[in-house]
N, C-alpha and C positions, 0 to 999 in steps of 0.2 A: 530663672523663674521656675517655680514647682508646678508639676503636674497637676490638674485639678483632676479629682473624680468624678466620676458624673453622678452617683450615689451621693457626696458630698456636697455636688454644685445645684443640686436638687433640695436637701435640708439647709443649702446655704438662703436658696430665694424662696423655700419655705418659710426660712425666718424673717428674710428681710425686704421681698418683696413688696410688700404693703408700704414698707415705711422708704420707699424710693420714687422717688418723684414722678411725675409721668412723664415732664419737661424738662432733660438737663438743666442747669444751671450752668451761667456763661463760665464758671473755670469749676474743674475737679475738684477743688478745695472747696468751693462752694456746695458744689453738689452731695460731697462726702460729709459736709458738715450738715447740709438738709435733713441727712439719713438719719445723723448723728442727733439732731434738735427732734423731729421724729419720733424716735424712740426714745430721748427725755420726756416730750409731752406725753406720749402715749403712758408711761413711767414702767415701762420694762424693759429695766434693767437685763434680766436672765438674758433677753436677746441679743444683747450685746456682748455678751459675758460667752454666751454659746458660737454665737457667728465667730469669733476672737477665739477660740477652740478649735471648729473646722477649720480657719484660713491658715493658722500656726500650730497647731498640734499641743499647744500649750494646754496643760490644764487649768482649771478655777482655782485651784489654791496658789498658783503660781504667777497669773494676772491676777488675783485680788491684792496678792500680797506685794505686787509691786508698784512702782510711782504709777499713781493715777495720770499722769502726764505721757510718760511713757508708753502705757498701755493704753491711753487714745493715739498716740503717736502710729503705734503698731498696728492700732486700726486703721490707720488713715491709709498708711502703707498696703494690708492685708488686702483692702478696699482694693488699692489699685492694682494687686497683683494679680489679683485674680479677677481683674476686668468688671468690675460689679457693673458697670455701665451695662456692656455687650452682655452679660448674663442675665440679666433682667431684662433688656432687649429681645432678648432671644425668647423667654420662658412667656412673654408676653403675646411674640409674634406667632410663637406656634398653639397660642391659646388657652397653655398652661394655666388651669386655676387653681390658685392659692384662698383654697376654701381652710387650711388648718389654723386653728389658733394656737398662737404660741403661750 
């Protein structure tokens, strides 16, 4: 599992905090897909596109240009590896406000 940064883990719930549930959902696929439906409604794209950058290092021209299946795949993954649950948890408890617009 990679190192998270804390600089990183900071513009990750920058980005995606808002669009995370406040109430789990009963399995992680469910809950990753919440985040995922989220930020379709919301329709920002970039957000996902960015978070999918910090959790892989990948750049936008190299997720854009591959299987759209894939690279939600790799979300779903990035999601869990870098704890999205307990990092949102966390940014929450200690009162963290996510005043930025993405």
């Amino acid at each position: 599992m990679p190192i998270q940064n804390l600089n990183e883990s900071v513009r990750l719930y920058e980005l995606l905090g808002k669009y995370v549930p406040e109430v789990p959902d009963d399995t992680v696929l469910d809950y990753v897909n919440s985040i995922f439906e989220n930020i379709k409604k919301d329709e920002n794209y970039d957000v996902y596109f960015y978070a999918l950058e910090i959790m892989t290092g990948k750049g936008y021209d190299e997720l854009s240009q591959s299987d759209p299946v894939s690279v939600l795949e790799l979300f779903i993954q990035a999601l869990t590896e870098w704890h999205i649950l307990e990092l949102v948890a966390f940014f929450r408890n200690i009162g963290y406000k996510n005043d930025q617009s993405t």
